[in-house]
C-alpha positions in Angstrom: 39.8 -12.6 42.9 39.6 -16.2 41.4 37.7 -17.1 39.2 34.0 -18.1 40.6 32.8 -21.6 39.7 29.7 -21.5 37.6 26.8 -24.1 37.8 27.2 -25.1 34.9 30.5 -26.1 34.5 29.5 -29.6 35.5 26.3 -29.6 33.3 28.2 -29.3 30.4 31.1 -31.5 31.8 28.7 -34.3 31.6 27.4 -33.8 28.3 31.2 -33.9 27.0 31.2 -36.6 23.7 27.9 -37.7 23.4 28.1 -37.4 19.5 26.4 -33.4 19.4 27.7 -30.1 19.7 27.3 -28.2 22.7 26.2 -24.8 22.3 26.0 -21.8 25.2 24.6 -18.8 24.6 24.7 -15.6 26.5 25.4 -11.5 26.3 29.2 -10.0 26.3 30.9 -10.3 29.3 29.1 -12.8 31.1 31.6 -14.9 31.6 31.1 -17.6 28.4 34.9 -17.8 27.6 35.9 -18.1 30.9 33.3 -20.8 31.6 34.5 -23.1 28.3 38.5 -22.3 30.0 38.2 -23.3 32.6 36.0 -26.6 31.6 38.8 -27.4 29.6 41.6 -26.7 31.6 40.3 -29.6 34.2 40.2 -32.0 31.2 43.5 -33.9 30.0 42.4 -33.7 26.2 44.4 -31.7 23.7 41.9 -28.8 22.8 41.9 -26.5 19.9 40.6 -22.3 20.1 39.0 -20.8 17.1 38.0 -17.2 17.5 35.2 -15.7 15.6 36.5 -12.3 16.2 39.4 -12.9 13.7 39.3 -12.5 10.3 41.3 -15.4 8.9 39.6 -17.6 11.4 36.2 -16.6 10.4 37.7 -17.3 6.7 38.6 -21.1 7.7 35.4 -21.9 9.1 32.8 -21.0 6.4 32.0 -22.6 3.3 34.3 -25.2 4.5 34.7 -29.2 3.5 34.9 -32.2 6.1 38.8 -32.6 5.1 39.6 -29.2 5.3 38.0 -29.6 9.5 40.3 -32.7 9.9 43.3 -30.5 8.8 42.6 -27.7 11.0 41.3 -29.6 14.2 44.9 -32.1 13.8 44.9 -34.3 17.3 42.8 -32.2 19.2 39.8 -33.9 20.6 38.0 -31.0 21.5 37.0 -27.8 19.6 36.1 -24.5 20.6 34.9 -21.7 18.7 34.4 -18.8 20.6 32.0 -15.6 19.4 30.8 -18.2 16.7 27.7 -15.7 15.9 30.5 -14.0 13.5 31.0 -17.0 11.4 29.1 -16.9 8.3 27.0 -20.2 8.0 28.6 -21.6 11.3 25.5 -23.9 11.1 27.1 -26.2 8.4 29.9 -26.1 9.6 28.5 -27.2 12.8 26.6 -29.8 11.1 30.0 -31.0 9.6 32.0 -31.3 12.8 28.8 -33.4 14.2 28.2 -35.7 11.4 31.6 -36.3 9.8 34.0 -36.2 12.4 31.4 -37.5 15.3 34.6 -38.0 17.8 35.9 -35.0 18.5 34.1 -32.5 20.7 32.6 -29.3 19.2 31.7 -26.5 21.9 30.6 -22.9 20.6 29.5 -19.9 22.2 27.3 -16.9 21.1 26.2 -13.4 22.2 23.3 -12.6 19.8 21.2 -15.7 20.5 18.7 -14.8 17.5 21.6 -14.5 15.4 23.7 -17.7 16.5 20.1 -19.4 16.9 19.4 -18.7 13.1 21.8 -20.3 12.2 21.7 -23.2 13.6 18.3 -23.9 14.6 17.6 -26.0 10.8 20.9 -27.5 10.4 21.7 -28.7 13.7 18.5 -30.3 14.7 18.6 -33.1 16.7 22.7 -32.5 16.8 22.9 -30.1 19.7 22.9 -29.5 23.4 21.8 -25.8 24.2 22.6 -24.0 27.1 22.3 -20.3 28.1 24.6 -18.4 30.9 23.7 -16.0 33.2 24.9 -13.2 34.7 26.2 -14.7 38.0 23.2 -16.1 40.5 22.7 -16.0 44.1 23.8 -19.1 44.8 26.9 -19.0 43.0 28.3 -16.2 44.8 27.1 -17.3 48.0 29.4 -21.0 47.5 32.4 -18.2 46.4 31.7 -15.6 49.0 30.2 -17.5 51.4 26.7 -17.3 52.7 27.2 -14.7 55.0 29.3 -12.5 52.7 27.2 -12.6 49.8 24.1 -11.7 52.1 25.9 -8.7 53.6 26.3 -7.5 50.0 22.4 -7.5 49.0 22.2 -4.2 48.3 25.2 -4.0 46.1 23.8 -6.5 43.9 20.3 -4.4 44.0 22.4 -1.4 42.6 25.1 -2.6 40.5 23.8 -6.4 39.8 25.9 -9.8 39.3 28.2 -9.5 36.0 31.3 -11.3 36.5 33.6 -7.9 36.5 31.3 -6.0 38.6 31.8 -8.6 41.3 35.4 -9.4 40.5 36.7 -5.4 41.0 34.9 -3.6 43.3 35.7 0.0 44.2 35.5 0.4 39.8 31.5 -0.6 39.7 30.0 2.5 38.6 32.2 3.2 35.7 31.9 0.0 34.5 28.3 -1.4 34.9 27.9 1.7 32.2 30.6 0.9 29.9 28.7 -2.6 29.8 25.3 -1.1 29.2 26.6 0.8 26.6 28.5 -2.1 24.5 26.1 -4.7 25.9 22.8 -2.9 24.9 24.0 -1.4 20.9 27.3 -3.5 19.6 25.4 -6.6 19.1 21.9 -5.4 18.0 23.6 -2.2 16.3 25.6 -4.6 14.1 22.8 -6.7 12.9 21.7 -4.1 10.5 18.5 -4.1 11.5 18.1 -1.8 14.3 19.1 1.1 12.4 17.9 3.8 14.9 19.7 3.8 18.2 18.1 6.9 19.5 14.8 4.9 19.7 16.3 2.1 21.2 17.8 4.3 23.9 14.4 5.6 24.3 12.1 2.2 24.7 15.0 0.7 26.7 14.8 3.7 29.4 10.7 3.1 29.1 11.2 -0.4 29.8 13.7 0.4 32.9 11.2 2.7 34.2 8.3 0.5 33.9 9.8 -2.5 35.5 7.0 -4.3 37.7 4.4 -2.8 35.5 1.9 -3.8 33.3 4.2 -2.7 30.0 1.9 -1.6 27.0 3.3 -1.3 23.4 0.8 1.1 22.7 1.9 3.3 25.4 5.5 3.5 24.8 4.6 3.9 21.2 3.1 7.0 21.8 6.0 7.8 24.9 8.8 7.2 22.0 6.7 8.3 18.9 6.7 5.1 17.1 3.9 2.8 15.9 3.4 -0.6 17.7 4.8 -3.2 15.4 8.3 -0.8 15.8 8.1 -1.4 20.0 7.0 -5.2 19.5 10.2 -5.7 17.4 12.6 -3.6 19.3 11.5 -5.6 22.2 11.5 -8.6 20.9 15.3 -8.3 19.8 16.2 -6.8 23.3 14.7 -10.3 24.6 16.7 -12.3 22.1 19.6 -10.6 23.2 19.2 -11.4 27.0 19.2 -7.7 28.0 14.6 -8.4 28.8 12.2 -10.8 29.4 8.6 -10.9 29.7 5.9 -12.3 32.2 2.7 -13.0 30.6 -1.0 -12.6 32.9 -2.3 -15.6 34.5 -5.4 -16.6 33.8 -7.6 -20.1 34.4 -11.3 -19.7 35.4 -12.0 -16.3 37.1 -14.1 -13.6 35.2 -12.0 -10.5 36.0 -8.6 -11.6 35.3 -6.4 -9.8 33.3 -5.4 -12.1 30.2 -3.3 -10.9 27.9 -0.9 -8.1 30.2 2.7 -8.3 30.3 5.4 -7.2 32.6 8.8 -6.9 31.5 11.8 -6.9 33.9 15.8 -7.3 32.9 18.4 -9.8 33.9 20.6 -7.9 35.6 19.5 -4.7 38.0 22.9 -2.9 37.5 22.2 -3.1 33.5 18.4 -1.4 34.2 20.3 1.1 36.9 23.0 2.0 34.1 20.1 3.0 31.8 18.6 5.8 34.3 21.4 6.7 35.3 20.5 6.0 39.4 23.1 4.2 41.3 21.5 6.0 44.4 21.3 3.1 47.8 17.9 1.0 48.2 17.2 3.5 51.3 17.3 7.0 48.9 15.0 5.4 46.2 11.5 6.1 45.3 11.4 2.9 43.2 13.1 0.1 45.7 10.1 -2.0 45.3 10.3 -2.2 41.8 14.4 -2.6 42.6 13.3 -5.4 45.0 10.8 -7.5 42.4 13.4 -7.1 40.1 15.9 -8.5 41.4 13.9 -11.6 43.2 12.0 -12.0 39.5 15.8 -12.2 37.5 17.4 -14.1 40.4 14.9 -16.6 40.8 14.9 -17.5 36.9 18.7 -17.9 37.0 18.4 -20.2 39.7 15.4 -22.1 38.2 17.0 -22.5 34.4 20.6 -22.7 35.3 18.9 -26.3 37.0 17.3 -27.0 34.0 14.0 -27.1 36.7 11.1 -26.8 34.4 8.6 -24.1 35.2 6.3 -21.4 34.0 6.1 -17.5 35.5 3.5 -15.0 35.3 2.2 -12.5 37.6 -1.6 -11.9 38.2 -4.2 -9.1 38.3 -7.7 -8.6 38.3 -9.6 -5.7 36.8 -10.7 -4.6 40.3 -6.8 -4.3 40.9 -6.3 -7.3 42.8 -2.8 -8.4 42.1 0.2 -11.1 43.0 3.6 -10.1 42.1 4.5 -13.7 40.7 2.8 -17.1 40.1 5.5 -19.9 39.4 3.6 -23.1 38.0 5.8 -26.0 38.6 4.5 -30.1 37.7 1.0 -29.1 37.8 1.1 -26.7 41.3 0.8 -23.3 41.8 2.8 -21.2 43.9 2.0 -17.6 44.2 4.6 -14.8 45.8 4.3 -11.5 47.0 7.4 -9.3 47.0 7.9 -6.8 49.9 11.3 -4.3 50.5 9.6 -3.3 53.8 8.8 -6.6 56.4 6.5 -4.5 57.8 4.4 -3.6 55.6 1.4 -6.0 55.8 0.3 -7.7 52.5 -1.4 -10.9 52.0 -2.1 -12.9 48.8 -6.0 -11.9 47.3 -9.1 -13.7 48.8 -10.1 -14.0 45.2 -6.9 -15.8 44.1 -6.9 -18.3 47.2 -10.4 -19.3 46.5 -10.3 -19.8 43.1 -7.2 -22.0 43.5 -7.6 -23.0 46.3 -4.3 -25.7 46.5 -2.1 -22.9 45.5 0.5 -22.5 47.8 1.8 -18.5 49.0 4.3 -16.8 50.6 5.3 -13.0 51.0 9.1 -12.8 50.1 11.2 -10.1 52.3 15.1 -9.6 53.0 14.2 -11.8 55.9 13.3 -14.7 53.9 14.5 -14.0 50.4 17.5 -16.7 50.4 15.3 -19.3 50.6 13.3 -18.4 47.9 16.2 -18.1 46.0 17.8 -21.2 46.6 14.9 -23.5 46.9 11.6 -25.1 45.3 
């Protein structure tokens, strides 16, 4: 299969040589390296590859002098260091390359944000453009596939999700959606050093996976996994800064009985969270489709949103008499609230209590009849 352009292939094109590095940040085998190729292979610059992985590379690049840069870049006007997190103090040398030799074109990718991020974060401020890559989105499959195509194969993504060799070899999806969970979930955060118990990983990660549309307590999973609270809160924390979670907090304003300070916690990518309970079962055989179905809408519909740098807020909401909305999306001062449903028929409307409390929200129920236009438009 070709390769499938990626959105932001011409978001970074246009941020080429504007005097700051361009950073992108995302998990293994999203498709980073294949992005930054094929970027530069539609440019008529000389380029230059630096690999992190490799020892003598990684050598080079630390602890390193403006001149020593000039000698190894030579012509090239662009520079690209790929798995840059391996680097130690990649952020001066970053720093370098932008304030000493301004004209050439630094790009560098990541898979541990928190540990790429820490790097660079003090010594690159003001110096950088930051972008992070997805696992492929709706829309991007639907230009490759076309509309029709990628719509036929809805429940595929459900169960296996969008990583770029998931899509590209079908007929191989099981076996590998688990070698990917497997590498993607403890190479990374194993080889920090600071998750030093893998076992309790696996254990709040298959929590999490089970949980998915529900109010998530660290108290709960504590007790689930036997470890105290500030253990969960980190372990989750670093499986957010590694792009395998992410959190929606409660929304709250002005009404007495809202839940304030809940959180839900759903992943990027379904196949990753089917992986980790082992259940590649169709949407028709599953107890949890629903949870399948908010999942999926939830991750999709962030992709979308920050892959067009569209600036927004999402939480769901829930009252303490159980009232709840599946997902509130704030966008320049509105409110638009969403209610997720697998089955059409099943009738569900958005809470009395939320509609008159804010009362210019807009709503909508979001079904596979409908769900292509949530996930493709404001």
């Amino acid at each position: 299969m070709d390769n499938i352009t990626r959105t932001l292939e011409e978001k970074l094109s246009a941020r080429l040589y504007r005097g700051k590095v361009i950073i992108l940040y995302g998990p293994r085998q999203v498709g980073k390296t294949t992005l930054i190729h094929q970027l530069l292979e539609n440019r008529p610059e000389s380029y230059i590859l630096f690999n992190g992985d490799e020892a003598d590379i990684r050598e080079q690049l630390q602890n390193t002098t403006s001149t020593r840069l000039k000698s190894l870049v030579g012509n090239a006007r662009i520079v690209f260091i790929d798995e840059a997190q391996r680097i130690p103090g990649i952020g001066l040398t970053l720093k370098l390359f932008a304030d000493q030799l301004g004209d050439i074109q630094v790009i560098a990718t990541g898979s541990s944000a928190f540990e790429l991020a820490g790097q660079t974060s003090e010594p690159l401020t003001g110096r950088k453009y930051e972008y992070h890559l997805y696992p492929l989105t709706f829309q991007e499959l639907a230009v490759h596939n076309g509309f029709l195509e990628e719509h036929r194969l809805r429940d595929h993504r459900l169960i296996f999700g969008s990583y770029p060799e998931i899509v590209t070899k079908p007929g191989e999806e099981r076996e590998l959606i688990k070698l990917l969970a497997e590498s993607y979930l403890f190479k990374d955060l194993l080889a920090l050093g600071t998750m030093k118990k893998p076992y309790l990983l696996s254990k709040i990660i298959r929590a999490l996976a089970l949980q998915v549309g529900q109010e998530v307590s660290y108290r709960e999973i504590g007790l689930l996994v036997g470890a105290d609270n500030q253990t969960i809160e980190r372990y989750i924390d670093l499986l957010e800064k590694a792009f395998v979670i992410f959190q929606l907090p409660a929304f709250s304003r002005n009404v007495r009985n809202e839940i304030k300070k809940g959180r839900k916690i759903y992943f990027y990518d379904n196949g990753i969270r089917n992986a980790i309970i082992s259940n590649f079962n169709v949407p028709d055989l599953r107890s949890d489709v629903g949870a399948l179905w908010e999942n999926y809408l939830i991750s999709e519909r962030k992709k979308w949103l920050e892959t067009h740098s569209i600036d927004y807020h999402g939480f769901f909401w829930r009252t303490t008499q159980q009232q709840e909305i599946d997902y509130i999306e704030e966008r320049n001062g509105n409110l638009y609230a969403y209610e997720f449903k697998w089955n059409p028929h099943t009738k569900r409307t958005i809470p009395k209590t939320f509609s008159r409390n804010y009362p210019n929200s807009v709503s909508s129920v979001i079904t596979p009849k409908n769900y292509t236009e949530f996930l493709l438009n404001l």
